[in-house]
C-alpha positions as CSV (number, residue, x, y, z in Angstrom):
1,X,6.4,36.0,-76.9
2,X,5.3,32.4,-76.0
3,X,4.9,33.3,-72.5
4,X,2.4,36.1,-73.3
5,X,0.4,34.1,-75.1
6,X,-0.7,31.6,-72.4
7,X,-2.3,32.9,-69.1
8,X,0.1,32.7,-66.1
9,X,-1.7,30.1,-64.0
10,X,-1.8,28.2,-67.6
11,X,1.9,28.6,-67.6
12,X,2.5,27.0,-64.3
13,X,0.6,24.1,-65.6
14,X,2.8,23.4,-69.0
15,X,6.0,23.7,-66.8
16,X,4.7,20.9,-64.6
17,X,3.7,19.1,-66.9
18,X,6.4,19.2,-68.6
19,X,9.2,18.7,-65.8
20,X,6.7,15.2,-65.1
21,X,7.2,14.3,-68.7
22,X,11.6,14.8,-67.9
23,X,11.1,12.9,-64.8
24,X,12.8,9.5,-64.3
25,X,10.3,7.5,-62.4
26,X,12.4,4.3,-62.5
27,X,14.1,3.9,-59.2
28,X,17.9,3.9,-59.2
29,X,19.8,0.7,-59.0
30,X,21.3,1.7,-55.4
31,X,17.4,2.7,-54.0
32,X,16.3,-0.9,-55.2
33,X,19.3,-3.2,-53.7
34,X,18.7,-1.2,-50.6
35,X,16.0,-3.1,-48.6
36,X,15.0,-2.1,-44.7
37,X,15.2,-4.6,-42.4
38,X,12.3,-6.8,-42.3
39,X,9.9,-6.8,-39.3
40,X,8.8,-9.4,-37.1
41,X,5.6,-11.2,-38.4
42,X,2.5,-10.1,-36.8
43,X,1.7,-13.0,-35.0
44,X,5.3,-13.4,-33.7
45,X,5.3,-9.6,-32.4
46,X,1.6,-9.8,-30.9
47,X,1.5,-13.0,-30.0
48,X,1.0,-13.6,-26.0
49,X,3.6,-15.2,-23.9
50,X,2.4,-18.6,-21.7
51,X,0.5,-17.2,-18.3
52,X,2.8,-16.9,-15.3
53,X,2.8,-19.5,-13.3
54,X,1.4,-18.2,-9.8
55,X,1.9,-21.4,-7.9
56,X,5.7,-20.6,-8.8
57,X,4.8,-16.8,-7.0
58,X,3.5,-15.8,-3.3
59,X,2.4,-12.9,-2.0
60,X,2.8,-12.0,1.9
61,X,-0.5,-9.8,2.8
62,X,0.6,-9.1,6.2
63,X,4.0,-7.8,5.1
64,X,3.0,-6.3,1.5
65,X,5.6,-8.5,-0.1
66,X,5.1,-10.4,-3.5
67,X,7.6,-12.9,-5.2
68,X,8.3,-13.3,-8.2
69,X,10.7,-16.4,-9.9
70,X,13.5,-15.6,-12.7
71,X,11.5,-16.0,-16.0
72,X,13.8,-18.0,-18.5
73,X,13.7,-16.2,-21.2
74,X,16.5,-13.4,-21.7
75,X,15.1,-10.0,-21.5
76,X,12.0,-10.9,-20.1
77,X,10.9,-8.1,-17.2
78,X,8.3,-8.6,-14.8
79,X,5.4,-5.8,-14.4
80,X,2.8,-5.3,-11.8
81,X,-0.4,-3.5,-12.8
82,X,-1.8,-1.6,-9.9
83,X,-5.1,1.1,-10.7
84,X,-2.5,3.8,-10.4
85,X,-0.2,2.2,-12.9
86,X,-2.2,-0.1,-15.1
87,X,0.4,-0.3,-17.5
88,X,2.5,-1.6,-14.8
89,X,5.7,-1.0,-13.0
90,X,9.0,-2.6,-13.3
91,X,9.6,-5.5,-10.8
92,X,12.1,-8.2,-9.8
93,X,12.7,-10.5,-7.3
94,X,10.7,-9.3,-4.1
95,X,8.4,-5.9,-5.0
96,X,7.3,-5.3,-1.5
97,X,4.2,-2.5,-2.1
98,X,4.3,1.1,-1.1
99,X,0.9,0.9,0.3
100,X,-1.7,-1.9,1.0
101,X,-2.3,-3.4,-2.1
102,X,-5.9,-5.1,-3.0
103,X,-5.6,-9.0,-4.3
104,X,-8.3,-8.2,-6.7
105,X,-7.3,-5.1,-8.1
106,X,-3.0,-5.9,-8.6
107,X,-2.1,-8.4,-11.1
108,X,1.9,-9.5,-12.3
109,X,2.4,-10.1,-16.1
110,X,5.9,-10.3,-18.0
111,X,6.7,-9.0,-21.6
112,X,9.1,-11.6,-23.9
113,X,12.3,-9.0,-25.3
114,X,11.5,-10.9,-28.6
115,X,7.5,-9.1,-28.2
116,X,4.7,-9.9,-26.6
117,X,3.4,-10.2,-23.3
118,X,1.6,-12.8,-21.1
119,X,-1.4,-12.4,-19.7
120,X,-2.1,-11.0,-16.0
121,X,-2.3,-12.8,-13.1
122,X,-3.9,-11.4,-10.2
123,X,-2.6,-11.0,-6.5
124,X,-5.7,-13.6,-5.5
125,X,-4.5,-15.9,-8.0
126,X,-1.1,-16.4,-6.3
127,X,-2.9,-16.3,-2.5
128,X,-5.0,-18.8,-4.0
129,X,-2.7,-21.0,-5.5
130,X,-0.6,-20.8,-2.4
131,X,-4.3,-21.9,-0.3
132,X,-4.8,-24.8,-2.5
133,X,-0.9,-26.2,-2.2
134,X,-0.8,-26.3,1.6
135,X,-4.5,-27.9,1.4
């Protein structure tokens, strides 16, 4: 008899309201021991790793070959950006080029396994530094 008394869309409402009011909103003891993992701090996972060193690099532009030196850093992995690949390709060692690559428009960076990246340096960069060593 209840029921019929209080419209159906009414009803719904009361029976809400009234499962919110059963509700335990207090977390369990096992929910609040459990913690996630903390993350890096910001600065730590954005932060930019030192320049590469392109003295320490050379790149051959008769014979399209660049090379790189070992980075110390466990799980550190070289990239080179090219306009078809700005985000940059895997690279180790020697990366001799596919096709004739522009000094201007390639540049080598490394990202750190702990986060972060350095910042590019450019194929001129490393003819250049190799110019002003020999001079």
């Amino acid at each position: 008899m209840f029921a019929r008394m209080i419209p159906p869309r009414n009803a719904l409402f009361a029976w809400l309201a009234a499962a919110g009011l059963a509700c335990n909103s207090q977390p369990s003891a096992k929910v609040a021991d459990e913690r996630p993992a903390e993350a890096p701090p910001a600065e730590v996972a954005h932060s930019r790793a030192p320049k590469p060193d392109a003295a320490r690099m050379s790149f051959d532009e008769s014979t399209q070959v660049l090379q790189l030196y070992e980075l110390p850093e466990d799980g550190a992995h070289w990239l080179v950006a090219q306009p078809t690949e700005p985000r940059g390709v895997p690279a180790q060692g020697d990366f001799k080029f596919s096709n004739r690559a522009d000094p201007k428009a390639v540049s080598v960076f490394y990202t750190r396994a702990k986060g972060g990246m350095s910042h590019p340096v450019s194929l001129q960069e490393i003819v250049d530094a190799k110019k002003a060593a020999v001079h």
